[in-house]
N, C-alpha and C positions, 0 to 999 in steps of 0.2 A: 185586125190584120189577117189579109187572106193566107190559110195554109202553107199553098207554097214560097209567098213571101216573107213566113216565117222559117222556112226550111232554108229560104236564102239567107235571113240574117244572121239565122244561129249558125250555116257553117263559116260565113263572115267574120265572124266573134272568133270562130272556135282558131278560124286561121292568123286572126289578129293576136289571138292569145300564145299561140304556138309560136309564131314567128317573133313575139318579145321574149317566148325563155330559150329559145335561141340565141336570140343578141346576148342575153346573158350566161348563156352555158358557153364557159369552155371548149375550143375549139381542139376536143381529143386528138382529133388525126392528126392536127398541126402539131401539137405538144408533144405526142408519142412516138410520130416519125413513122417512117418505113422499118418495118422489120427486114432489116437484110439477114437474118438468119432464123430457119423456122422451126427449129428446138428438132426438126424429127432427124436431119440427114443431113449429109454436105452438099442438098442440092443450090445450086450458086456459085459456090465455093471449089477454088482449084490452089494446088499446092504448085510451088514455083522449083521448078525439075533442081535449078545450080544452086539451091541454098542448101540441099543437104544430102543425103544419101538415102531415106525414104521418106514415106508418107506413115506416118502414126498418130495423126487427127480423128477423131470420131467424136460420136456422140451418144452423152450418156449422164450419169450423177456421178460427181467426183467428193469425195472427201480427204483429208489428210491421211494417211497413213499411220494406223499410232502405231506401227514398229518402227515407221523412218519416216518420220516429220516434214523429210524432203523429197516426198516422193506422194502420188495421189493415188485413192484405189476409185474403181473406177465402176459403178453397176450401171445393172439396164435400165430403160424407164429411164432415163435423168433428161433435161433440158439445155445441157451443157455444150458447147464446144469446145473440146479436149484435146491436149498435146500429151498422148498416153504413152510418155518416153521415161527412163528412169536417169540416162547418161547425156551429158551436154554432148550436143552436136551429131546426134542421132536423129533427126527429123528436117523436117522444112519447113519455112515459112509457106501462110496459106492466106489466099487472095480474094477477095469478094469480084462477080464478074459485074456488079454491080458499079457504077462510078457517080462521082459528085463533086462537086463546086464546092458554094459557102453552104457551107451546114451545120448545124448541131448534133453531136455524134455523143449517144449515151450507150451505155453498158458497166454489166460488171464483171470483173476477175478475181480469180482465185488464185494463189499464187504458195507454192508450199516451200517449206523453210531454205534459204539459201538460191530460189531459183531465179530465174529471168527471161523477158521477156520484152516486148516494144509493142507499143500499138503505131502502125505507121499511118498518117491521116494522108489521102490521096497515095497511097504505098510509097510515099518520100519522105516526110517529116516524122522524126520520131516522138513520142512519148512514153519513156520510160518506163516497164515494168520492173518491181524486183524488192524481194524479200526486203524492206530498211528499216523495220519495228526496232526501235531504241538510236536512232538519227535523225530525229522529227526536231533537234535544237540545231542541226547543222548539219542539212542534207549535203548531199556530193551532188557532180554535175551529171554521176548513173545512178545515183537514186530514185527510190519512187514519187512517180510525176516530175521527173525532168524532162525538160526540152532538148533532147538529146546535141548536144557540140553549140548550144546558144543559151542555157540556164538551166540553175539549180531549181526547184519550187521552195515557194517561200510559206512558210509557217503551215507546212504540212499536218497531215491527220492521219497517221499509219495504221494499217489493222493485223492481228495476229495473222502468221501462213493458216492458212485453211481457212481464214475469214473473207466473207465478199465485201472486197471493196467497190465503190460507185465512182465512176469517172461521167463529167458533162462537159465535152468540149465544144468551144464555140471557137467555130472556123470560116477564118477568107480567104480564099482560094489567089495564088497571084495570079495577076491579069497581063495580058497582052493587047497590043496593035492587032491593025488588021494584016501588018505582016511576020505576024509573029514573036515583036520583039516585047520583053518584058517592061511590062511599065508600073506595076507596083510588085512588092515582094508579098509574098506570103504570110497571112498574118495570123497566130493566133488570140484572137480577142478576149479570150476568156478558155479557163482551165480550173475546174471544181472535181476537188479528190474529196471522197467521206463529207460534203459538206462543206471543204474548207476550198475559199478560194487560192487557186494558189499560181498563177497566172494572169497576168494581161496585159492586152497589144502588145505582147511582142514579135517581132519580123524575123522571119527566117532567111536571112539573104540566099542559101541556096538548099536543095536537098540533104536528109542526115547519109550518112553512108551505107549501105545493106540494103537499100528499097526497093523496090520492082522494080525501073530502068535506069535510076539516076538523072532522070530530065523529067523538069517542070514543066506542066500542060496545065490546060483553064479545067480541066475533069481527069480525076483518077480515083482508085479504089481504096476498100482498106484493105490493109495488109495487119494481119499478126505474124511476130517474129516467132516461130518454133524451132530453129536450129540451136536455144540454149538452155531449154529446159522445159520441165514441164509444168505448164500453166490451162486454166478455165477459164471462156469465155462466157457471157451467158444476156439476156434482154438484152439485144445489141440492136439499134434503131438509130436510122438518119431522119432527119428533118433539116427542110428548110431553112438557112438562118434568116431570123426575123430584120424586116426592113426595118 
């Protein structure tokens, strides 16, 4: 074989070989999502003027407090997104300027003893944050990982305050007409706290109360609730939800 039709086959080979550990690798970016938050600033992110009376989000390393269990101390360096309040109703919620449809919305929180908090999916549907170690045999309908005014979670997996917990929400967005009117409700398909599932399909007939505007659209943002305590966000990524 002439030279250069050897330089042709081998990079032939070489592209036929790459392109099957392709098919086989793991499509990271799909799996991992968009980082809507990039550990260094609140660049994105804006706080919602009526939900409290300031702004005391930042970012940094939180741990628990061991003088007051319900309270976080807070250094520099961390990769956190922080509600750096010690008294309920001292902050705001804060709003990604980011929006989305059906997704799969992962992250985790930290949450110190007695506090609370919401993850709001498109800033209208709640999910429960909040202290509920020793209620994992019979959670309430504000306990951790509920669906806030539509279900409790079932056969939870709680972790101590100052522990990260891991949430993986799977989300459908409701839809509308081309004149705007709603034609399916809002669904969430799936809800995994620590591992444990603890949700599925269930519909939200209309928004939870406290969201960004109270009305349902095909795209909204996420919302963390900060006007009730102090709580850590942190690896918070949207993805696509799978067809």
């Amino acid at each position: 074989m002439k030279p250069i039709a050897t330089l042709v086959a081998l990079v032939a080979l070489a592209a036929f070989a790459a392109a099957q550990t392709d098919q086989n690798r793991p499509n990271r970016g799909q799996d991992r999502g968009t980082r809507v938050f990039n550990g260094r600033d609140l660049t994105g992110w804006k706080t919602k003027a009526d939900s409290g009376p300031a702004d005391k989000w930042r970012v940094g390393r939180p741990s628990l407090d061991p003088a007051n269990p319900a309270k976080l101390v807070v250094e520099e360096g961390g990769r956190a997104l922080i509600n750096d309040i010690v008294e309920h109703g001292t902050s705001r919620d804060i709003v990604s300027e980011a929006v989305f449809g059906d997704c799969v919305i992962r992250l985790d929180v930290m949450v110190p003893k007695g506090s609370n908090s919401g993850i709001y999916v498109m800033g209208e549907y709640e999910i429960q944050v909040f202290d509920s170690v020793g209620k994992e045999s019979n959670p309430a309908p504000n306990d951790m990982g509920a669906l806030y005014g539509a279900q409790p979670p079932k056969n939870p997996k709680y972790l101590a305050p100052g522990e990260w917990n891991t949430y993986e929400i799977h989300f459908q967005a409701p839809k509308f007409d081309k004149d705007g009117n709603k034609t399916a409700n809002a669904k969430f398909l799936k809800v995994i706290l620590n591992g444990a599932t603890i949700h599925e399909n269930v519909e939200m007939k209309g928004p939870t109360p406290g969201g960004v505007d109270g009305k349902e659209k095909a795209e909204g943002p996420l919302m963390f609730q900060g006007n009730h305590g102090p709580v850590a966000y942190r690896s918070i990524r949207v993805a696509p939800l799978p067809k």
